[in-house]
C-alpha positions as CSV (number, residue, x, y, z in Angstrom):
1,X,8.2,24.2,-11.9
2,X,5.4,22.7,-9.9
3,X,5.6,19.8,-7.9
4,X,3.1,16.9,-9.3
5,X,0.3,16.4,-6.8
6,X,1.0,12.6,-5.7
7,X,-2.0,9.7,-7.0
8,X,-4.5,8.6,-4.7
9,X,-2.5,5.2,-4.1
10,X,0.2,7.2,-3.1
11,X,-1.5,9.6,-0.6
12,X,-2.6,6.4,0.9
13,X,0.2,5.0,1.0
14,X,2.1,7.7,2.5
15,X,-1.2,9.0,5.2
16,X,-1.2,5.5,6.5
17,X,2.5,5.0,7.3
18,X,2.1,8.6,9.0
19,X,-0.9,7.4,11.0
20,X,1.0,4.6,12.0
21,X,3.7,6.2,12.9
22,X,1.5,9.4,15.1
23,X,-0.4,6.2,17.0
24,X,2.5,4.5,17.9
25,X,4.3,7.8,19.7
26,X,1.2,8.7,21.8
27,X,1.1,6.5,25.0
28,X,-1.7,4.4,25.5
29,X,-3.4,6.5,28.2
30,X,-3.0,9.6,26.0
31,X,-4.9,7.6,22.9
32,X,-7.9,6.6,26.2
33,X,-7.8,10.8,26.8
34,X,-7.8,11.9,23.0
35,X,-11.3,9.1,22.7
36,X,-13.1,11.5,25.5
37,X,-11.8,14.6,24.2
38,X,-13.3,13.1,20.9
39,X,-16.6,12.2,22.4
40,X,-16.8,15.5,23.7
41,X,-16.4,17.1,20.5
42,X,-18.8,14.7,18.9
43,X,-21.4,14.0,21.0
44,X,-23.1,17.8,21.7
45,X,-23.1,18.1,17.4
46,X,-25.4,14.4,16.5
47,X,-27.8,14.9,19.6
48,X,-30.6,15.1,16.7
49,X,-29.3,12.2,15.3
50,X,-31.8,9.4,16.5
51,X,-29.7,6.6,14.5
52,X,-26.1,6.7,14.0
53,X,-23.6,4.6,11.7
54,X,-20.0,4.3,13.7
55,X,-17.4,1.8,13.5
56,X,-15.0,-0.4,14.9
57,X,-11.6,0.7,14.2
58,X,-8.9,-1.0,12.2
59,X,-5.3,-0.9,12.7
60,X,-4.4,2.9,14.1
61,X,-7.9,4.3,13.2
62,X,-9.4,6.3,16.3
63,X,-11.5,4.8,18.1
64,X,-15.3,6.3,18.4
65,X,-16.4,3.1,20.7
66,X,-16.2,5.6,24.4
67,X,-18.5,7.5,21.6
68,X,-20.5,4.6,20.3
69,X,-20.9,3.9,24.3
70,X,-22.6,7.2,25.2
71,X,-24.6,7.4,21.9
72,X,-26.1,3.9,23.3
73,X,-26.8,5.1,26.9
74,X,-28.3,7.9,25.8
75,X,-30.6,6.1,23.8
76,X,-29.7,6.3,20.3
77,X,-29.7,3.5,17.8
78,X,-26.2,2.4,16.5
79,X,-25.2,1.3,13.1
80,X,-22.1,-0.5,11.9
81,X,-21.0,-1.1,8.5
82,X,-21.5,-4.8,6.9
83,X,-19.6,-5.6,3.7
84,X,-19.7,-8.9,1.8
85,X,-16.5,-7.7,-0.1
86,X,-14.3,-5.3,-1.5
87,X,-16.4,-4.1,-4.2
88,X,-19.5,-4.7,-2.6
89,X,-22.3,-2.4,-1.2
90,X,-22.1,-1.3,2.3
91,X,-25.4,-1.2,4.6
92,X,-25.7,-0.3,7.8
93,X,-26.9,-3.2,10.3
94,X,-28.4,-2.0,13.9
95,X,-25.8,-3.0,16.5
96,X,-25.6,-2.3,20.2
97,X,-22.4,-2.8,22.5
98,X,-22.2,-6.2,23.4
99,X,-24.1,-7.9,20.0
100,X,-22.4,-10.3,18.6
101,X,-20.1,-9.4,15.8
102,X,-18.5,-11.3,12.7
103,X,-15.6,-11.1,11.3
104,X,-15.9,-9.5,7.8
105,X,-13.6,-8.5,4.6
106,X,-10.5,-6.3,5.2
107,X,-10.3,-6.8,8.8
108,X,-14.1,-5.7,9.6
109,X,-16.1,-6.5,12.5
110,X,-19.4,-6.2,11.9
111,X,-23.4,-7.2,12.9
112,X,-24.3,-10.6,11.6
113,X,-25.9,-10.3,8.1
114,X,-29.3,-10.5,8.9
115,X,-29.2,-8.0,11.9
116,X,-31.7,-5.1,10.6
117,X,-30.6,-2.5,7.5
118,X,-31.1,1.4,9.1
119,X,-30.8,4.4,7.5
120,X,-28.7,6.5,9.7
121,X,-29.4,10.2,10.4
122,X,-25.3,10.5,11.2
123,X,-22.3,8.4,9.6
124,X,-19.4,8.8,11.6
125,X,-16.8,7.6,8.8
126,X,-13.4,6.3,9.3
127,X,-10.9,7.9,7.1
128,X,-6.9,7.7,5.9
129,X,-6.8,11.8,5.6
130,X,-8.6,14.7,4.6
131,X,-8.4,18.5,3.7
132,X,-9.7,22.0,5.2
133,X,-12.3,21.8,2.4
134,X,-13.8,18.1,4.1
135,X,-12.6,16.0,1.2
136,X,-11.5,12.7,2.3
137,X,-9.2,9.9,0.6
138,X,-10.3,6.3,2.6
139,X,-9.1,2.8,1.8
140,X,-9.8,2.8,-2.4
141,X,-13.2,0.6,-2.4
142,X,-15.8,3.2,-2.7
143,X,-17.6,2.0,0.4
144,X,-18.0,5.2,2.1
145,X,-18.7,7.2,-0.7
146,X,-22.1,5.0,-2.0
147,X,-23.2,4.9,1.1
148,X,-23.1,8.5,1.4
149,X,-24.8,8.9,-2.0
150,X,-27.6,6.2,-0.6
151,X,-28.2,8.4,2.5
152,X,-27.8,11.6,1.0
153,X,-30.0,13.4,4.1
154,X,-27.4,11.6,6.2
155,X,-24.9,14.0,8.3
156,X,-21.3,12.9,7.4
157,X,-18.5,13.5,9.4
158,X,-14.8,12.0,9.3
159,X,-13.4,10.4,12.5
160,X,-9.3,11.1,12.0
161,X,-6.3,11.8,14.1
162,X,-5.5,15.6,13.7
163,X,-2.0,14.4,11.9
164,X,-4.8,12.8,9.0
165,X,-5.1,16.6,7.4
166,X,-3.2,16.8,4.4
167,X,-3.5,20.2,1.9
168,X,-5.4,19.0,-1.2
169,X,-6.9,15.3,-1.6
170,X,-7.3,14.9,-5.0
171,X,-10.6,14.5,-6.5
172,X,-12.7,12.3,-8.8
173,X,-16.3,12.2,-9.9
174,X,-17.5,9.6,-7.3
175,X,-16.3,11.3,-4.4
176,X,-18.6,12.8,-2.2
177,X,-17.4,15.6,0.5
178,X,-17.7,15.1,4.5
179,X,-20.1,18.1,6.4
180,X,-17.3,18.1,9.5
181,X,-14.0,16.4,10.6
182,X,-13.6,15.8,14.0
183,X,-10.1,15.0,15.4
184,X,-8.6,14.1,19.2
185,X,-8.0,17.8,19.1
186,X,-10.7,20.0,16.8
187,X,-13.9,20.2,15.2
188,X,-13.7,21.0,11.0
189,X,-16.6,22.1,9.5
190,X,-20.4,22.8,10.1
């Protein structure tokens, strides 16, 4: 007999507690060393990339900002995410390292509101898990997934710790599919 495939608020449920859980074993100079090792598998793949939508990580999310940093350096314009709720759109608002930042919905930091819309040529997307065929499951709002339908021309690619990978995420209509997955140990995907 097979085994149901758990729901999507299950997966969550059970990827988060498992994120938690990875985050809190790895010492806090290992998580500084898996953010380079993530920068270095990154950064060489959105060179084209002139603007780029990151984030600020929430809870036991990686953490692109060493990668946010060197995007900025080199010259690159940043984008965060700004959300006026849970069911509302998400743009991306230009930010640099050291603009000001609001606190938003959910636990967000983000630009001020009237900080200037982008479209981003590379949306590095937080994630709860995802799957060898770049399917991702994320918080349940949608966010990520309209916004990748708005900038469909947009590269997408998941920002996750490597423990995020899961063997199917199941699937509904709305969901769109990342391009890569890049954890604190690999590059998924083209």
């Amino acid at each position: 007999m097979a085994v149901p495939s758990p729901s999507k608020a299950e997966l969550r449920r059970t990827l988060k507690s498992r994120r938690q859980a990875f985050v809190a074993a790895i010492p806090v100079a290992e998580r500084c060393v898996a953010a380079a090792v993530l920068r270095a598998i990154v950064l060489p793949r959105i060179m084209d990339a002139g603007i780029v939508a990151a984030y600020l990580p929430i809870g036991a999310e990686i953490d692109p900002l060493p990668l946010i940093r060197a995007l900025s350096s080199d010259g690159r314009s940043i984008a965060l995410p700004h959300v006026t709720g849970r069911l509302g759109a998400l743009r991306f608002l230009r930010w640099a390292p050291g603009d000001p930042l609001v606190a938003g919905p959910m636990g967000l930091l983000q630009p001020e509101a009237d900080a200037d819309a982008v479209a981003p040529d590379a949306i590095l997307a937080p994630l709860l898990g995802f799957d060898a065929t770049l399917h991702r499951i994320g918080y349940g709002a949608g966010h990520y997934d309209r916004a990748f339908a708005a900038h469909p021309d947009a590269r997408r690619i998941g920002l996750a710790w490597s423990c995020q990978r899961v063997e199917a995420i199941p699937r509904d209509g709305w969901d769109v599919s990342l391009h890569a997955v890049a954890t604190e140990r690999e590059w998924i995907g083209g």
